[in-house]
C-alpha positions in Angstrom: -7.2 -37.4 77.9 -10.9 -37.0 77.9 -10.0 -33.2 78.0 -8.6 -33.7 74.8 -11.2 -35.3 72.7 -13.9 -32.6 73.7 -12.2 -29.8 72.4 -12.8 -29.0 68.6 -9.8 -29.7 66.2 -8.7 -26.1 64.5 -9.6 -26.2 60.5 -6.9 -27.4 58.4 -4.7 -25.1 56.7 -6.2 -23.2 53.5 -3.6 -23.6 50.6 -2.0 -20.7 49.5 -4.2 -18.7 46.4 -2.7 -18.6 43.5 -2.1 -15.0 42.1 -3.9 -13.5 38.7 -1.1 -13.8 36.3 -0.8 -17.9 37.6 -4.2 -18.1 37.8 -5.2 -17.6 34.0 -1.7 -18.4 32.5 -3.6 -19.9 29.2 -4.6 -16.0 28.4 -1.4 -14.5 28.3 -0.4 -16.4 25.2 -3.3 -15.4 23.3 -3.7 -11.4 24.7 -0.2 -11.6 23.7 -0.9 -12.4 19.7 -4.3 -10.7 19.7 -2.1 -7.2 20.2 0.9 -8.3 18.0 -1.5 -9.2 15.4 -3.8 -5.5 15.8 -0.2 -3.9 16.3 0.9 -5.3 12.7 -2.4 -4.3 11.2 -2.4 -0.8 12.1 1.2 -0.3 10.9 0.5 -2.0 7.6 -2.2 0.0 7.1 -0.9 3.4 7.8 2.4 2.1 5.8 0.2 1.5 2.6 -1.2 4.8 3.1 2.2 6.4 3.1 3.3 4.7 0.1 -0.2 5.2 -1.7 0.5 9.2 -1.7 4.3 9.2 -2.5 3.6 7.0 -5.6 0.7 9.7 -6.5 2.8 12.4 -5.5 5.7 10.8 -8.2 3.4 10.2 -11.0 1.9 13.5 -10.6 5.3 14.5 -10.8 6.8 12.6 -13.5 4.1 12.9 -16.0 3.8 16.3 -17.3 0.1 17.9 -17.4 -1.7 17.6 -20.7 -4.6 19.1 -21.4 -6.2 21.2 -18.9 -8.9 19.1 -17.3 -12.4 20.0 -17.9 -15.8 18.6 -16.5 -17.6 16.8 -18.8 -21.0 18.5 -17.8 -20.9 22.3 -17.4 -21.1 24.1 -13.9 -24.3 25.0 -13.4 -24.3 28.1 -11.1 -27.1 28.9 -8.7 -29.8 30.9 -9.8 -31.0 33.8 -6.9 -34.3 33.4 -6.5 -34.9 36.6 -4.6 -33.0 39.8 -4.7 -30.7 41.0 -1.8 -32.9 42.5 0.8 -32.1 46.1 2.2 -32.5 46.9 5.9 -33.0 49.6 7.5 -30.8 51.2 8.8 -30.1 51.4 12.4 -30.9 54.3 14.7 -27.7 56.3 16.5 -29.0 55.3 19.8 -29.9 51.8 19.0 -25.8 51.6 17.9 -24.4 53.6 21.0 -26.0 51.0 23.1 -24.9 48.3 21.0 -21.5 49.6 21.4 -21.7 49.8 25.2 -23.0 46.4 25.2 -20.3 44.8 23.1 -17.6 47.2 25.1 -19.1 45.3 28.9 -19.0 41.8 26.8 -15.2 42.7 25.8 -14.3 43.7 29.6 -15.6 40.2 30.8 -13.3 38.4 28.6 -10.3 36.9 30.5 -6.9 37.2 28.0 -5.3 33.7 27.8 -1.6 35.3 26.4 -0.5 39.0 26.2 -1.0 39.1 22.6 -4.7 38.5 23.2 -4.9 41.2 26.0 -3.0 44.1 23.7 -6.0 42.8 21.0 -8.8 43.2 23.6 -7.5 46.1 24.9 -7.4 47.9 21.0 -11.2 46.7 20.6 -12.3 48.2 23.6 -10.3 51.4 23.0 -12.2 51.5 19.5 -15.5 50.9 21.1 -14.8 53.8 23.4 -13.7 56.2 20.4 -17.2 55.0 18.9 -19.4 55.7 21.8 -17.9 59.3 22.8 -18.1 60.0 18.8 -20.4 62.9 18.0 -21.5 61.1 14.8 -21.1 57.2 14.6 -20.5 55.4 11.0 -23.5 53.4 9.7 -23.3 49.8 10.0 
């Protein structure tokens, strides 16, 4: 028996844990109305919208136009301070490489659709009209 007493006694059994949902049981109730209660909101409010344009929609309808509305103040239109400059215009060379350089951006683009490859493939063949073109058309 004295064997008995020396050795240690094994820790008594932990209870079982309780899971999350059991755990915090008074939340559910209120998550629960917190949502119903946003839920409702949101539907009431895109209701009213709904309703709000079909009644304009049937009084603009229903009443026939009068009088053609006008502003009570007149339009005032910008004035142009400046007149519309003219550039120069652009060198033959300065386009052909303009061209070229427009004609390499073209060939890096990747076509999502056929549609958009038969429309790159119409500007690049344009480009390459414009750049073999004895005489190019000013810009």
């Amino acid at each position: 028996m004295a064997s008995q007493s020396t050795a240690p006694h094994p820790p008594p059994p932990q209870p079982p844990k309780e899971s999350f949902s059991r755990r915090y049981k008074f939340l559910w109730p209120l998550l629960l109305t917190v949502n119903l209660t946003v839920g409702a909101y949101l539907f009431m409010r895109t209701k009213k919208k709904d309703t709000d344009l079909e009644e304009e929609v049937a009084t603009n309808v229903s009443t026939p136009p009068t009088a053609s509305p006008l502003p009570e103040k007149p339009i005032s239109l910008p004035t142009i301070a400046e007149p519309v400059k003219l550039h120069e215009p652009i060198p033959e060379n300065q386009q052909r490489e303009l061209y070229k350089w427009i004609l390499e951006e073209k060939r890096k683009v990747k076509p999502k659709d056929p549609q958009e490859k038969r429309r790159v493939d119409e500007d690049k063949a344009i480009l390459k009209q414009f750049i073999q073109a004895k005489s190019i058309p000013s810009i």
